[in-house]
C-alpha positions, 0 to 999 in steps of 0.5 A: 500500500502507498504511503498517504502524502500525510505520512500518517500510520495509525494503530487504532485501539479496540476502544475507538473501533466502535460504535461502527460509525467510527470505525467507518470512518477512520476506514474511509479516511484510509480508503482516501488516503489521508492516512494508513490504517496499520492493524494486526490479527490481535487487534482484530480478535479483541475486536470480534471479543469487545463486540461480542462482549458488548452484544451480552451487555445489550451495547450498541454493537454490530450483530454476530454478522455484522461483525464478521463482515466488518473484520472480513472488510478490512482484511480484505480492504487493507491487506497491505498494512496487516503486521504479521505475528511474527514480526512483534512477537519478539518485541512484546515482553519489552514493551513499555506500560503495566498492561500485558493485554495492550503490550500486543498493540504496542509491538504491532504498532511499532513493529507496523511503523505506526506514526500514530495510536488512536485510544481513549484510554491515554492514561492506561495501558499506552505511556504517551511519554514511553512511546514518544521515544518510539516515535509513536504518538498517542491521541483520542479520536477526536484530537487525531481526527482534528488534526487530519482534518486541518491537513486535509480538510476537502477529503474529510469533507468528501468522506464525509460528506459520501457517509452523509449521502450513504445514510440518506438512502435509509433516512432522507432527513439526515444532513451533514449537520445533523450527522456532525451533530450526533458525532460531536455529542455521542463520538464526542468528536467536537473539534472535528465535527466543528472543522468541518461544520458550516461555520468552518 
C-alpha cells in the first residue's frame, strides 16, 4: 500500500473501533488516503471479543454478522498494512506500560511503523511519554481526527460528506449537520465535527 502524502500510520485501539460509525470512518479516511490504517490479527480478535462482549451487555454493537463482515472488510480492504505475528512477537515482553493485554498493540504498532495510536484510554495501558521515544504518538479520536482534518480538510469533507449521502438512502432527513451533530455529542468528536461544520 502507498504511503498517504500525510505520512500518517495509525494503530487504532479496540476502544475507538466502535460504535461502527467510527470505525467507518477512520476506514474511509484510509480508503482516501489521508492516512494508513496499520492493524494486526490481535487487534482484530479483541475486536470480534469487545463486540461480542458488548452484544451480552445489550451495547450498541454490530450483530454476530455484522461483525464478521466488518473484520472480513478490512482484511480484505487493507491487506497491505496487516503486521504479521511474527514480526512483534519478539518485541512484546519489552514493551513499555503495566498492561500485558495492550503490550500486543504496542509491538504491532511499532513493529507496523505506526506514526500514530488512536485510544481513549491515554492514561492506561499506552505511556504517551514511553512511546514518544518510539516515535509513536498517542491521541483520542477526536484530537487525531482534528488534526487530519486541518491537513486535509476537502477529503474529510468528501468522506464525509459520501457517509452523509450513504445514510440518506435509509433516512432522507439526515444532513451533514445533523450527522456532525450526533458525532460531536455521542463520538464526542467536537473539534472535528466543528472543522468541518458550516461555520468552518
Amino acid at each position: 500500500m502507498d504511503e498517504p502524502p500525510s505520512g500518517r500510520r495509525v494503530f487504532p485501539d479496540t476502544n475507538v473501533l466502535y460504535p461502527i460509525s467510527l470505525l467507518d470512518l477512520i476506514m474511509r479516511l484510509a480508503e482516501a488516503g489521508a492516512h494508513t490504517v496499520v492493524w494486526s490479527d490481535d487487534l482484530l480478535a479483541e475486536l470480534e471479543q469487545v463486540w461480542a462482549e458488548g452484544r451480552a451487555a445489550g451495547m450498541r454493537v454490530p450483530n454476530a454478522r455484522g461483525a464478521a463482515s466488518a473484520i472480513a472488510g478490512i482484511r480484505r480492504t487493507f491487506p497491505g498494512s496487516l503486521v504479521p505475528r511474527s514480526a512483534y512477537d519478539a518485541r512484546i515482553d519489552g514493551m513499555p506500560g503495566d498492561d500485558h493485554d495492550d503490550k500486543p498493540h504496542l509491538a504491532a504498532a511499532e513493529a507496523g511503523r505506526a506514526t500514530h495510536i488512536v485510544t481513549r484510554d491515554r492514561a492506561g495501558g499506552f505511556p504517551v511519554a514511553a512511546l514518544a521515544e518510539l516515535g509513536i504518538q498517542v491521541q483520542d479520536p477526536d484530537e487525531y481526527l482534528a488534526e487530519l482534518a486541518d491537513e486535509f480538510p476537502e477529503d474529510c469533507m468528501r468522506v464525509v460528506q459520501q457517509m452523509v449521502e450513504r445514510r440518506q438512502r435509509r433516512d432522507p432527513d439526515v444532513t451533514l449537520e445533523l450527522l456532525l451533530d450526533r458525532w460531536s455529542r455521542g463520538l464526542g468528536l467536537a473539534h472535528f465535527c466543528a472543522r468541518l461544520g458550516p461555520s468552518s
